[in-house]
N, C-alpha and C positions, 0 to 999 in steps of 0.2 A: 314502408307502411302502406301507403296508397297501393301500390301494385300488388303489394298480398292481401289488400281489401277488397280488391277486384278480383281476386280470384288467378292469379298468376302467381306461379311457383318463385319464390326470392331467396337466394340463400345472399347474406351479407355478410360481406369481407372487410375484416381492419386488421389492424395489427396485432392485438391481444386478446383472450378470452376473456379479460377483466373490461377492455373497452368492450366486449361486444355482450357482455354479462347488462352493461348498463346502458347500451344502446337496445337491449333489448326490453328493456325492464321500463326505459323510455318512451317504448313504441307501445307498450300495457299501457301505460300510463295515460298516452295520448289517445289509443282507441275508447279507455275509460271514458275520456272524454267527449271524443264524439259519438257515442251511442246513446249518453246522456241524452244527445238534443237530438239525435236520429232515432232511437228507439226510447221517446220518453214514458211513453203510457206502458213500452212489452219490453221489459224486463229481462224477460225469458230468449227473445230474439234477440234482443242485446249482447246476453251470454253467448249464446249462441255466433254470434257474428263475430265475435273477439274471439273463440275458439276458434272457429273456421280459417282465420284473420291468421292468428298464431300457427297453424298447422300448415299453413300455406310459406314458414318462413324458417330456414333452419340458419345456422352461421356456420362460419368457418375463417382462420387465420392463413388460408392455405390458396391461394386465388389462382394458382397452375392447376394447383387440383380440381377448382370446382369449374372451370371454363368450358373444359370438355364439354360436356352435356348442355352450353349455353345458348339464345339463342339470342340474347342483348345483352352489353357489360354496359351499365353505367356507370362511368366514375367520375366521384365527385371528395378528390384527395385534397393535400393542400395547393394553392393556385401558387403553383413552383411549375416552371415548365418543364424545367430538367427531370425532376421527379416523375414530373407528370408522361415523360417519353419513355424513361424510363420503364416506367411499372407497360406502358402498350405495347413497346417493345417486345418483353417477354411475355403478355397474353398471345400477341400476335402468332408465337411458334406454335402455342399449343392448342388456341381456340379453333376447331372447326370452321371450312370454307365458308359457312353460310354465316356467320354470328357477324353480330352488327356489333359497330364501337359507337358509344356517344361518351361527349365528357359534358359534365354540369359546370363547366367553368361561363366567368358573370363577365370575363377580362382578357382572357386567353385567345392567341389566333388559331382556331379550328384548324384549318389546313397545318400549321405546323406541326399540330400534337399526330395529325391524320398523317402525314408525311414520317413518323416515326415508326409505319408499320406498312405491309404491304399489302395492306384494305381502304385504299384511299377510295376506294368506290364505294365500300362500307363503313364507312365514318362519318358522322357528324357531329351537330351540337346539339342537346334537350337540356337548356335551362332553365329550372324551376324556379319558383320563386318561395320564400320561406314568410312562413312556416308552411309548408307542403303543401298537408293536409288540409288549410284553410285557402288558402291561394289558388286560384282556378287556370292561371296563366303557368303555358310552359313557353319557350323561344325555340323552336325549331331552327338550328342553322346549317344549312347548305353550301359547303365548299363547292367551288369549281369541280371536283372531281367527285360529289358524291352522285350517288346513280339516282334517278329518277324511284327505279324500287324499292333503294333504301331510302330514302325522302320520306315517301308515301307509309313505310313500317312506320318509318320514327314518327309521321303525322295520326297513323291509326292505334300506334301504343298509346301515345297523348290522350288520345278519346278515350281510348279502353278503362285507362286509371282514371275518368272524368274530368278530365281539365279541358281547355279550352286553348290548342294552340294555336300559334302564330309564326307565321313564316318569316326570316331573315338573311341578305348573304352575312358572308363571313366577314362585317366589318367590325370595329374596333366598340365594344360594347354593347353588339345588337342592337336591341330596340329601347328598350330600356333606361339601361344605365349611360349609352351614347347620350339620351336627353336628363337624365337625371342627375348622374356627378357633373356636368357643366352647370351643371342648376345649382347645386350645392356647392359647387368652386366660386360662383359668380359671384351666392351669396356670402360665402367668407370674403371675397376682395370687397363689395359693398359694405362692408363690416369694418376690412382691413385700411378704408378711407375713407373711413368716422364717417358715413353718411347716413346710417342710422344702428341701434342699439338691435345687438342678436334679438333679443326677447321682442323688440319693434318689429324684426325682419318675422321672424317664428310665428307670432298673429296675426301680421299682414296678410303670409301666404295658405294660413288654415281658415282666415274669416275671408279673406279675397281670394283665394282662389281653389277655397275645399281641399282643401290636400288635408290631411287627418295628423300628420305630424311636419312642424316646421324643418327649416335645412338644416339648422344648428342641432334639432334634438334628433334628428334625420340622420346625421353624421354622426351623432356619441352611439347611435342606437347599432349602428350599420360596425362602428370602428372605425377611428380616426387614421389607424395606421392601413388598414385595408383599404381606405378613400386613398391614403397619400397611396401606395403602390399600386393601384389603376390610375391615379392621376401619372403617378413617373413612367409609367409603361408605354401608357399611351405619346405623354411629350417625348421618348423615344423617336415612337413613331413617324411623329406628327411635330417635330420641335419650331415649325412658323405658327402651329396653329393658337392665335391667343385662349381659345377654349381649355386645353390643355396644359397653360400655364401654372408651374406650381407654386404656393401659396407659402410665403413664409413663414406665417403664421399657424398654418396648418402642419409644418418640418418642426418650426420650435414646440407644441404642443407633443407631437409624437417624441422627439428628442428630450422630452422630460418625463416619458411614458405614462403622461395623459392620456389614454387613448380611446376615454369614451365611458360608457356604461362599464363595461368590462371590469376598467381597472378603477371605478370611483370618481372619476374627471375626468371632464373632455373641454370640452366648451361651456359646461355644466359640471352643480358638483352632485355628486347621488350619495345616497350613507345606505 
């Protein structure tokens, strides 16, 4: 949506015409939105701009086919590595010398997925933040092997679609979510040994320290089961590191498919 609001050609690839029927129909829906508060007095430029918006974006189930002509893939599938080398593997044969790879993963080692193709000098990482369109911040990441040239694309695409990015190497959750799932792990073990009440922790850290949503409603909102597999990923990695440590509490919640907003409870119960 962003990149065919800026005026770059997007063709968008899943798996079904019926996903991409209502991924499109999604992307109406959210420009309705923002034209609201960006064109609230003209109307007329509003239409306008969600025309132009749409014309700039066609789909396709066919992602060999539409590569050829490309000049950035970003993919942003499910945060499965295997899958994820997979699908780069086979763009890799057919996308043109010059196309850049980035993947939108929040957890994933950059260089691994880049090592699945033979454009390690054109690969990196643009992780957005959601919801897209409201969010100004991308994470720019830099493997050991990405080029200086493609750095600076992937830093000048960022701008292009208005955001605001930020440079990172390839460590283990960027910039981000490196300080923010320890934040949210911490406050489950603070919880996990009764030293204060979730709903205590949750207005501690939105009247002390502004954050707009506490760790507990933070975690239902994100998924419980997407925290535990960055939290397992990473203690892989890193298995002395106590940041890393996973939470018991956090494995029996997902093991009873609590897992947040999602599914109606997490830590919280929602109707």
């Amino acid at each position: 949506q962003v990149a065919a609001a800026s005026g770059h050609t997007v063709v968008l690839v899943d798996q079904s015409d019926e996903i991409l029927k209502k991924s499109t129909k999604g992307i109406e829906e959210s420009l309705k939105r923002v034209t609201k508060k960006k064109f609230a007095d003209k109307p007329e430029a509003g239409a306008e701009f969600i025309e132009k918006t749409l014309k700039n974006l066609t789909t396709s189930t066919d992602a060999v086919a539409v590569v050829h002509s490309t000049d950035l893939v970003i993919e942003a599938i499910v945060e499965n590595p295997e899958v994820k080398n997979e699908l780069f593997k086979r763009l890799d044969k057919f996308a043109p010398e010059h196309t850049i790879f980035a993947s939108n993963t929040s957890s994933l080692q950059i260089t691994q997925l880049a090592n699945s193709t033979t454009r390690q000098d054109r690969f990196g990482g643009l992780h957005f933040f959601n919801p897209v369109p409201m969010m100004k911040l991308v994470e720019v990441i830099k493997t050991p092997m990405t080029s200086q040239k493609t750095f600076e694309s992937l830093m000048d695409f960022s701008k292009a679609v208005g955001k605001s990015p930020v440079s990172c190497k390839d460590t283990p959750g960027f910039i981000v979510n490196r300080l923010l799932v320890p934040y949210m792990m911490e406050a489950v073990r603070l919880f996990e040994r009764g030293d204060a009440s979730k709903e205590d922790i949750d207005v501690a850290m939105k009247l002390g320290a502004g954050y707009p949503m506490g760790p507990f409603e933070l975690l239902d909102y994100v998924g419980l089961d997407t925290s535990k597999y960055i939290i397992d990923g990473w203690h892989k990695l890193e298995p002395n590191n106590p940041l890393f440590a996973p939470s018991p509490l956090l494995n029996k919640l997902v093991e009873e498919k609590k897992l947040g907003k999602k599914t109606g409870e997490g830590f919280y119960k929602y109707k």
